[in-house]
GULUM-152297 format. One record per residue (C-alpha): residue number from 1; residue in three letters; x, y, z. Coordinates in steps of 0.2 Angstrom, whole numbers, plus 5000, padded with zeros to 4 digits. Example, Ala and Ser with C-alpha at 12.3 -4.5 7.8 and 13.67 -1.06 7.14 Angstrom:
# residues 2
+-----+------+------+------+------+
: seq : type :    u :    v :    w :
+-----+------+------+------+------+
:   1 :  ala : 5062 : 4978 : 5039 :
:   2 :  ser : 5068 : 4995 : 5036 :
+-----+------+------+------+------+
END
This chain:
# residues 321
+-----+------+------+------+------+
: seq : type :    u :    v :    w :
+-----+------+------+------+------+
:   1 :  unk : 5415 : 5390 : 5316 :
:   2 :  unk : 5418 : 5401 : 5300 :
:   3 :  unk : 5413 : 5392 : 5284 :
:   4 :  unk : 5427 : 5383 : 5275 :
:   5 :  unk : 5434 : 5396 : 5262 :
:   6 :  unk : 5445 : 5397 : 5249 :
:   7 :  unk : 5452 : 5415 : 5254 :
:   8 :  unk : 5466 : 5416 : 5267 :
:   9 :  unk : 5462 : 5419 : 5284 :
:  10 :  unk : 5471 : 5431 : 5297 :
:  11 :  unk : 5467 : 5419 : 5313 :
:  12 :  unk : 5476 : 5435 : 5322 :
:  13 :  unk : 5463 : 5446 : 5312 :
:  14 :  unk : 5450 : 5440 : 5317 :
:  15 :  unk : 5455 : 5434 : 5335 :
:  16 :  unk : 5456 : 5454 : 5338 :
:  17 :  unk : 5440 : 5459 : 5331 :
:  18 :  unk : 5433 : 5453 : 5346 :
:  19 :  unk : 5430 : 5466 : 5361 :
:  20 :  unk : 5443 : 5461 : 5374 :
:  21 :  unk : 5431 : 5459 : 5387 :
:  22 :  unk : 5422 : 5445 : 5376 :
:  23 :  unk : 5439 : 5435 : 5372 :
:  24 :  unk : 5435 : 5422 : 5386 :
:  25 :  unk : 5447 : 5411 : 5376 :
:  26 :  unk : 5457 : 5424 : 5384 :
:  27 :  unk : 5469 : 5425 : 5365 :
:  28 :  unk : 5468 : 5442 : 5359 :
:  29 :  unk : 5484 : 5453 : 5360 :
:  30 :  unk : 5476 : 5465 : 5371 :
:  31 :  unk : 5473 : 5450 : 5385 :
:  32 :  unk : 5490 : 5441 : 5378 :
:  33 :  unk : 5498 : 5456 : 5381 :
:  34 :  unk : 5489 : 5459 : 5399 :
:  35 :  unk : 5497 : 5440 : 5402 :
:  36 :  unk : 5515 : 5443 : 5397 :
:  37 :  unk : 5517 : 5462 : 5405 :
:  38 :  unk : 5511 : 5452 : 5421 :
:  39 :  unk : 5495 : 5462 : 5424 :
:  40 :  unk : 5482 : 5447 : 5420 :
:  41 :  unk : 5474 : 5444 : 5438 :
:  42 :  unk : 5457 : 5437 : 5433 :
:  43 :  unk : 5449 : 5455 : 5438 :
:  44 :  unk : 5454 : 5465 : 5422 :
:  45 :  unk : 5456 : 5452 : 5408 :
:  46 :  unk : 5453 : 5433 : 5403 :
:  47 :  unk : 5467 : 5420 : 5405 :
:  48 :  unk : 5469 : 5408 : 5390 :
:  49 :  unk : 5459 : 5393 : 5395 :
:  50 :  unk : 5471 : 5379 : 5393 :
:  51 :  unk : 5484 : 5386 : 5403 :
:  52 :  unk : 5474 : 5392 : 5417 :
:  53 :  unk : 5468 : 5372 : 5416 :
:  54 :  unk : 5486 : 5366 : 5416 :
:  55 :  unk : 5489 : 5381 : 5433 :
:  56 :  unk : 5474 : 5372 : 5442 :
:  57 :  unk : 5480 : 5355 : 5441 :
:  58 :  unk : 5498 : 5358 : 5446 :
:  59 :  unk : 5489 : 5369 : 5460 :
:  60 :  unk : 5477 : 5353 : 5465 :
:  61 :  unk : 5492 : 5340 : 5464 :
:  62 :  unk : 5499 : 5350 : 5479 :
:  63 :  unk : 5517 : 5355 : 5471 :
:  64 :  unk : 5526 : 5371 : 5477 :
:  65 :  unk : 5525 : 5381 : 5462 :
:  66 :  unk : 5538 : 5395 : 5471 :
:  67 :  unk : 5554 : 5392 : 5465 :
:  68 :  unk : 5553 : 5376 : 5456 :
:  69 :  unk : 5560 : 5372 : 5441 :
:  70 :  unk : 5548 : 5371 : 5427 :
:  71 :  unk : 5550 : 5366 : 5410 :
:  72 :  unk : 5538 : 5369 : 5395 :
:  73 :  unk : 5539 : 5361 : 5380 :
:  74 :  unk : 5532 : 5371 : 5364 :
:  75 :  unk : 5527 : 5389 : 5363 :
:  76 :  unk : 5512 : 5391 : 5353 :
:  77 :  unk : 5504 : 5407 : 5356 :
:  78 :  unk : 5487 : 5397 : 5363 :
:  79 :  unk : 5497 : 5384 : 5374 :
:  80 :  unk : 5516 : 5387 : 5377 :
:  81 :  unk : 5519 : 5402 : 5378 :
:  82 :  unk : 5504 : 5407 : 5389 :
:  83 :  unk : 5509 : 5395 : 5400 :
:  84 :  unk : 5528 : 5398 : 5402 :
:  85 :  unk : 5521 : 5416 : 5405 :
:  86 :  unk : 5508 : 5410 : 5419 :
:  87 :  unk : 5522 : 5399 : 5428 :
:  88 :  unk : 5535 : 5415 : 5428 :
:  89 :  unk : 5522 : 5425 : 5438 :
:  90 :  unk : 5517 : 5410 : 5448 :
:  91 :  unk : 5534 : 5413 : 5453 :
:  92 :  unk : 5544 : 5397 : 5447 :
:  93 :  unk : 5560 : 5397 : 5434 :
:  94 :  unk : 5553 : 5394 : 5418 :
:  95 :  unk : 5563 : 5387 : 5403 :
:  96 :  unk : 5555 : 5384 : 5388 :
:  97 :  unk : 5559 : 5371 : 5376 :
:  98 :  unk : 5555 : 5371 : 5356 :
:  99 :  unk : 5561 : 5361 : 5339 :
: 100 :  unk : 5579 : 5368 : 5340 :
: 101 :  unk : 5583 : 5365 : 5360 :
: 102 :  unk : 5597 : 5355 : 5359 :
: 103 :  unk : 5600 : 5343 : 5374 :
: 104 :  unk : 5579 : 5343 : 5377 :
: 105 :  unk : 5582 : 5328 : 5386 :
: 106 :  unk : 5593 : 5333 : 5401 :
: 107 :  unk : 5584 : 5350 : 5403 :
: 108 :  unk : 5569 : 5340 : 5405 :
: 109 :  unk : 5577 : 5329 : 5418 :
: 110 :  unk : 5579 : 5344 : 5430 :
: 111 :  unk : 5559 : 5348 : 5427 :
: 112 :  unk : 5549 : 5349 : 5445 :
: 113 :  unk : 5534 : 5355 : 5434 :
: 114 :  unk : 5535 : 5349 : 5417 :
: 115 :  unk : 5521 : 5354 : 5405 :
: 116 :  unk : 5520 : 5347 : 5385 :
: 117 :  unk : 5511 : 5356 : 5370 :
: 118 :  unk : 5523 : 5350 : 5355 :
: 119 :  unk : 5511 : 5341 : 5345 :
: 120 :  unk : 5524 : 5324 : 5343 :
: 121 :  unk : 5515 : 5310 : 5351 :
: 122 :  unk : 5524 : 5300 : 5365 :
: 123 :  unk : 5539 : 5310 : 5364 :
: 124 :  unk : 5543 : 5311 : 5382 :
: 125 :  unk : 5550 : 5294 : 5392 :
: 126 :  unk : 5552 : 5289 : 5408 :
: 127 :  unk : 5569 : 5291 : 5408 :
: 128 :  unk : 5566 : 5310 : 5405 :
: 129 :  unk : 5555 : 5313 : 5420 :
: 130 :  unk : 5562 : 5319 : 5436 :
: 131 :  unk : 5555 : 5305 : 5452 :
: 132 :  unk : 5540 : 5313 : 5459 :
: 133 :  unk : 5540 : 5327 : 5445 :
: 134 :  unk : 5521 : 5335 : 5438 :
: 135 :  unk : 5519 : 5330 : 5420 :
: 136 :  unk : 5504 : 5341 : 5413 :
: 137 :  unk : 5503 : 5333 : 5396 :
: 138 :  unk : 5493 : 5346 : 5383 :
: 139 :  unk : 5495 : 5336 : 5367 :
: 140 :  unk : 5482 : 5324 : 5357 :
: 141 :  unk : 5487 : 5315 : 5343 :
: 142 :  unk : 5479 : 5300 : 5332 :
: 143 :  unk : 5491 : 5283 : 5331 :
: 144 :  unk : 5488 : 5267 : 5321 :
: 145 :  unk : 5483 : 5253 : 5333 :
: 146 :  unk : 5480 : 5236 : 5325 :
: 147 :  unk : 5471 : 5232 : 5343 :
: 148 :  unk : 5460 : 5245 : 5341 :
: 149 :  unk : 5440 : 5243 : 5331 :
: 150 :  unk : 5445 : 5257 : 5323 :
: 151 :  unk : 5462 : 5256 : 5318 :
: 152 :  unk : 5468 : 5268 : 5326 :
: 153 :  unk : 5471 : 5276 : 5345 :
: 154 :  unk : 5473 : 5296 : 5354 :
: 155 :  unk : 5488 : 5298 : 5364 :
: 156 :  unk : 5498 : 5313 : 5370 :
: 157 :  unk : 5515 : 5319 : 5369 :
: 158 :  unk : 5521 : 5309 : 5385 :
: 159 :  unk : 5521 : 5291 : 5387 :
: 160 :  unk : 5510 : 5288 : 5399 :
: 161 :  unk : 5513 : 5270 : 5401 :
: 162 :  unk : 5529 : 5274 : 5405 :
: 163 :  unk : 5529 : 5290 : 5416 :
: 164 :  unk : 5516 : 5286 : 5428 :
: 165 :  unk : 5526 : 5273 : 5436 :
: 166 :  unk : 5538 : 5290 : 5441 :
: 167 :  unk : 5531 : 5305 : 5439 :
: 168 :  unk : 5522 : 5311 : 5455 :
: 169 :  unk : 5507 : 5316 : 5447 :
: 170 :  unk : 5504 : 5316 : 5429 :
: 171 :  unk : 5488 : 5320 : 5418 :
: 172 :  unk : 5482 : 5308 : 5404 :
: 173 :  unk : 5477 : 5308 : 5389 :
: 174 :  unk : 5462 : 5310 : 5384 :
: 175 :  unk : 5453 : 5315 : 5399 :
: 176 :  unk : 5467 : 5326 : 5409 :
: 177 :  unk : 5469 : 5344 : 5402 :
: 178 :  unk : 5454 : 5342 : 5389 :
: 179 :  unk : 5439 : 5344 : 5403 :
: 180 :  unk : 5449 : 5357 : 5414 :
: 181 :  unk : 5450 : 5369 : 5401 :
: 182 :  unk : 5432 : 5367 : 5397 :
: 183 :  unk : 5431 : 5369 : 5413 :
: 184 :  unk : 5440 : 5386 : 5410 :
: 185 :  unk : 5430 : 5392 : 5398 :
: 186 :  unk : 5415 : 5391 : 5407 :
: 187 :  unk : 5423 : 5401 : 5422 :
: 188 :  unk : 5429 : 5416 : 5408 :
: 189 :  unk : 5409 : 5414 : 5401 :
: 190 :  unk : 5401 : 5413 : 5418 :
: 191 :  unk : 5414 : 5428 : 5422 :
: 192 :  unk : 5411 : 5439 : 5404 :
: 193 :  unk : 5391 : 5436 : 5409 :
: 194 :  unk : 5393 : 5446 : 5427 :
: 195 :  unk : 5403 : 5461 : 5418 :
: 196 :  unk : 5389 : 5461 : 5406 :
: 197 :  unk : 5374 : 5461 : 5419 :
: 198 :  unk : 5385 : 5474 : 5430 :
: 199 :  unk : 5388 : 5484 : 5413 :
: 200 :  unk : 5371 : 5485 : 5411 :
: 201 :  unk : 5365 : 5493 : 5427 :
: 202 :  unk : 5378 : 5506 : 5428 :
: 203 :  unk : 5370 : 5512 : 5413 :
: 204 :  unk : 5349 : 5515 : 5421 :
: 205 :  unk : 5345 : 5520 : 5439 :
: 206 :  unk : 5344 : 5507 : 5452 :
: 207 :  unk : 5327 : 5497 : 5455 :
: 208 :  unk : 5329 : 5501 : 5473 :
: 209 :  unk : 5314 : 5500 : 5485 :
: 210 :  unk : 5318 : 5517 : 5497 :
: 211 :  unk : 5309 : 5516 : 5515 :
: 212 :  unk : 5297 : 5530 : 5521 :
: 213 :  unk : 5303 : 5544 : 5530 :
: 214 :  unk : 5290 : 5549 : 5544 :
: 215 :  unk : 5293 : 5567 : 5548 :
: 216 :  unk : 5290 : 5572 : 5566 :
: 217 :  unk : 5287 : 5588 : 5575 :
: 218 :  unk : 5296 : 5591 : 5586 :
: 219 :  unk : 5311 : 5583 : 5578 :
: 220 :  unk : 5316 : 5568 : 5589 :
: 221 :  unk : 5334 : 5567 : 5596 :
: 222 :  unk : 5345 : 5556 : 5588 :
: 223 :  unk : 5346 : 5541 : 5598 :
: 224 :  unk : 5327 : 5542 : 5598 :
: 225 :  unk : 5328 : 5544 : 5579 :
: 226 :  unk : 5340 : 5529 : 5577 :
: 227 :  unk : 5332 : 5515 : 5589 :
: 228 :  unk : 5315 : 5519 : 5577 :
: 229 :  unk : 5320 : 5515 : 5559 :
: 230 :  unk : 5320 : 5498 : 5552 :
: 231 :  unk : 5335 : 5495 : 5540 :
: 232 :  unk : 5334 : 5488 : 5525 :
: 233 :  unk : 5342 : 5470 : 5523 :
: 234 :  unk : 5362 : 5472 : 5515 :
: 235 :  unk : 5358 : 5457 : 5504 :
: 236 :  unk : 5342 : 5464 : 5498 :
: 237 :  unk : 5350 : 5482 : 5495 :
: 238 :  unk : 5366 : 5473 : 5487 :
: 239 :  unk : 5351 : 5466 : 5474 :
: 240 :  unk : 5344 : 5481 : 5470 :
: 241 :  unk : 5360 : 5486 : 5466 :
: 242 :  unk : 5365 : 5474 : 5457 :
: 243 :  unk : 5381 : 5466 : 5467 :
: 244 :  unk : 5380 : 5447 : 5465 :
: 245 :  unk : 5384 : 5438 : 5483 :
: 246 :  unk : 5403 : 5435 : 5479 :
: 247 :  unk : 5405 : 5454 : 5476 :
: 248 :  unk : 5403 : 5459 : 5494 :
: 249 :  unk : 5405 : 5453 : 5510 :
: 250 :  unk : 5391 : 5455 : 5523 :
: 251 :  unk : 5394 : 5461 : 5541 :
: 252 :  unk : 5380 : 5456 : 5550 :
: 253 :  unk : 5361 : 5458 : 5544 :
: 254 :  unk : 5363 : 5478 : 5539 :
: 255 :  unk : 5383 : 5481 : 5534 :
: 256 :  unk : 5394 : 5473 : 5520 :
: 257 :  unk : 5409 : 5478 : 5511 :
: 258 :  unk : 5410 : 5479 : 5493 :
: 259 :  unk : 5425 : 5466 : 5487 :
: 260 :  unk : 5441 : 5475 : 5482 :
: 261 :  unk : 5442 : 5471 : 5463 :
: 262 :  unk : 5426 : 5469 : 5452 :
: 263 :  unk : 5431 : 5469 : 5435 :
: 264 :  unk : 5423 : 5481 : 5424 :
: 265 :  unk : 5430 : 5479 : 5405 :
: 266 :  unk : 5418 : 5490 : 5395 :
: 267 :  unk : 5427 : 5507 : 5395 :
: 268 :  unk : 5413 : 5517 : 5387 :
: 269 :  unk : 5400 : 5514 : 5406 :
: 270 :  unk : 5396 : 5529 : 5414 :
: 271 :  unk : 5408 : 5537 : 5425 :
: 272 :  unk : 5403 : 5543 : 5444 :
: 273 :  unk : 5407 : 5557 : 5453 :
: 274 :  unk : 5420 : 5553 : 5470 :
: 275 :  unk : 5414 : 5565 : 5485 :
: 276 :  unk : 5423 : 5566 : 5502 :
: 277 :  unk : 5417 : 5575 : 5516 :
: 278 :  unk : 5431 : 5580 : 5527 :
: 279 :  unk : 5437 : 5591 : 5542 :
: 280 :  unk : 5451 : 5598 : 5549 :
: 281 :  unk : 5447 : 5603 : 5566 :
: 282 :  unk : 5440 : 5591 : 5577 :
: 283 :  unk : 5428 : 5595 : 5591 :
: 284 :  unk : 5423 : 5584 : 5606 :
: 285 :  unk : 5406 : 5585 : 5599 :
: 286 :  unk : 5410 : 5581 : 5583 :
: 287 :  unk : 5411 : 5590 : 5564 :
: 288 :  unk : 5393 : 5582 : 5558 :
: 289 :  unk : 5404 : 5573 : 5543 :
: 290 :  unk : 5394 : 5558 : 5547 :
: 291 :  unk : 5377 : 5567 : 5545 :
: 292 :  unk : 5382 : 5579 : 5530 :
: 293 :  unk : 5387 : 5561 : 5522 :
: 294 :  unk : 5369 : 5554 : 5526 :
: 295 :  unk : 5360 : 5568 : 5521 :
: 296 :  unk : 5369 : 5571 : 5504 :
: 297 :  unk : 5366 : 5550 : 5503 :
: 298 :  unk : 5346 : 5553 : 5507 :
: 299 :  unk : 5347 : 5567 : 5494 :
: 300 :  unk : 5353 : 5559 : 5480 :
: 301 :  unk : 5347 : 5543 : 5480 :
: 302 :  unk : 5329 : 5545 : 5490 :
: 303 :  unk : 5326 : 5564 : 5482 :
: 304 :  unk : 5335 : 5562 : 5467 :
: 305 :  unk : 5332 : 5546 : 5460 :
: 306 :  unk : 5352 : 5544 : 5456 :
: 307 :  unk : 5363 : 5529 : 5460 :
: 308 :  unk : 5372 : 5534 : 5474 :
: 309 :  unk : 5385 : 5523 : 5486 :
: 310 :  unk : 5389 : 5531 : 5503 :
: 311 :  unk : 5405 : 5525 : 5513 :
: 312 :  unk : 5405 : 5530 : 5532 :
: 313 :  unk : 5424 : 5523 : 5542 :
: 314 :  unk : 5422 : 5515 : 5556 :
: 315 :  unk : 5439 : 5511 : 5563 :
: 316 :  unk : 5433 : 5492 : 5569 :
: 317 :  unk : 5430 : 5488 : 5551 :
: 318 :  unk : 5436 : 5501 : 5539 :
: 319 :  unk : 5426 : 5505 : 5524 :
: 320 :  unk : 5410 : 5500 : 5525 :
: 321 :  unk : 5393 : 5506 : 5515 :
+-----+------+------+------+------+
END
């Protein structure tokens, strides 16, 4: 936390001085803008913590999110708007409510999914909720309470006495959306760590362990050749590599396909080089695609020392290295 200054402060500044791939409170207008253009899937940018919370506990309560009708009131650029955002790509029909929404109380009424960031404690009754409605309620505010050793007592901007007895599921306060979007945060940190880690090894050679080649004279026939060699584990190849287990997806001891997105944000790693071998006119003995592929794979990697990934179609499985 910055030191407390007598100079104004640009919070927007500041929030974008930080590398977008390092935002895992997922608010710079780079990820913001991934977010509202509809292109924020978790692979190639960080969602705002809090409104990824509020998306996993309307997900856990079971609601369709499809189609609903979805209310959000507030549209702050770290909770409501975010939020309206996530819900319109998550597919419901989003209105959003503010300080001048006239008639809040009947657009309310017709909420499936209502979330709350206005900052006005227990502004929302049970008489506003829809029966069997999700109330995510995002705000946190001090009241005096005569009851209370301290004077004083945290609620959030719904009622919650009141609206439990008719919403279908509905989030506390304290204790509801605070821990999930921890929670959250974690998750963006845990993710921001991998991209580091995978950033890191794209940039030196791969530790990789290469098996010996026994050359034999004569040269064996192929079958011969094949029914020798002892592969190397896919899980301990995918380590050398530097893959962590949710990134591929073994087939069998040997084989594994590498997942579809891995997110890479830093736009300065080193590129590779894309090399197809190919032929257009088949023989019933074959073209030899598959051994000019292994051998430029031995070559590079065994002989060369260079970080090489060799991709062989099988039509059973597709892709597969």
């Amino acid at each position: 936390m910055p030191f407390d200054s007598v100079h104004p402060i640009d919070a927007n500044k500041i929030t974008n001085l930080v590398a977008p791939y390092k935002d895992v409170d997922g608010l710079s207008n780079e990820n913001a803008g991934k977010l509202l253009h509809g292109e924020a899937d978790g692979s190639n940018s960080f969602l705002p913590c809090t409104p990824n919370g509020c998306m996993e506990l309307i997900r856990r309560s079971g609601a369709q999110i499809a189609g609903a009708n979805a209310v959000v009131i507030g549209r702050s650029k770290i909770v409501g708007s975010p939020m309206a955002q996530l819900l319109i790509w998550n597919n419901a029909t989003v209105t959003v409510c503010h300080s001048k929404t006239k008639n809040i109380k009947e657009i309310v009424q017709k909420a499936d999914i209502l979330v709350v960031a206005i900052g006005q404690p227990l502004l929302v009754k049970k008489d506003w909720i829809k029966p069997g409605a999700v109330v995510i309620d995002c705000g946190i505010s001090s009241i005096p309470d005569s009851t209370k050793k301290s004077g004083s007592r945290l609620v959030g901007d719904v009622d919650y006495a009141e609206c439990k007895e008719v919403a279908g599921a509905i989030t506390p306060v304290p204790g509801g959306v605070g821990p999930m979007t921890v929670a959250m945060l974690i998750s963006n940190t845990v993710d921001a760590a991998k991209v580091a880690l995978r950033t890191q090894s794209s940039h030196q050679s791969w530790d990789i362990e290469h098996l010996k080649l026994n050359k034999l004279n004569p040269v064996p026939s192929d079958i011969a050749i094949a029914r020798s060699h002892r592969c190397k584990p896919i899980k301990q190849l995918a380590a050398e590599i530097g893959l962590l287990e949710d990134e591929y997806e073994p087939y069998g001891a040997y084989k594994a396909k590498i997942t579809k997105h891995i997110p890479v944000f830093d736009k300065n790693s080193v590129r590779g080089k894309y090399v197809v071998v190919t032929g257009i006119t088949p023989t019933p003995l074959g073209e030899g695609k598959s051994t000019t592929v292994l051998g430029l794979s031995q070559a590079l990697g065994a002989n060369l020392h260079r970080n090489v990934i060799t991709c062989i179609r099988q039509p059973s499985q597709g892709p597969t290295f």
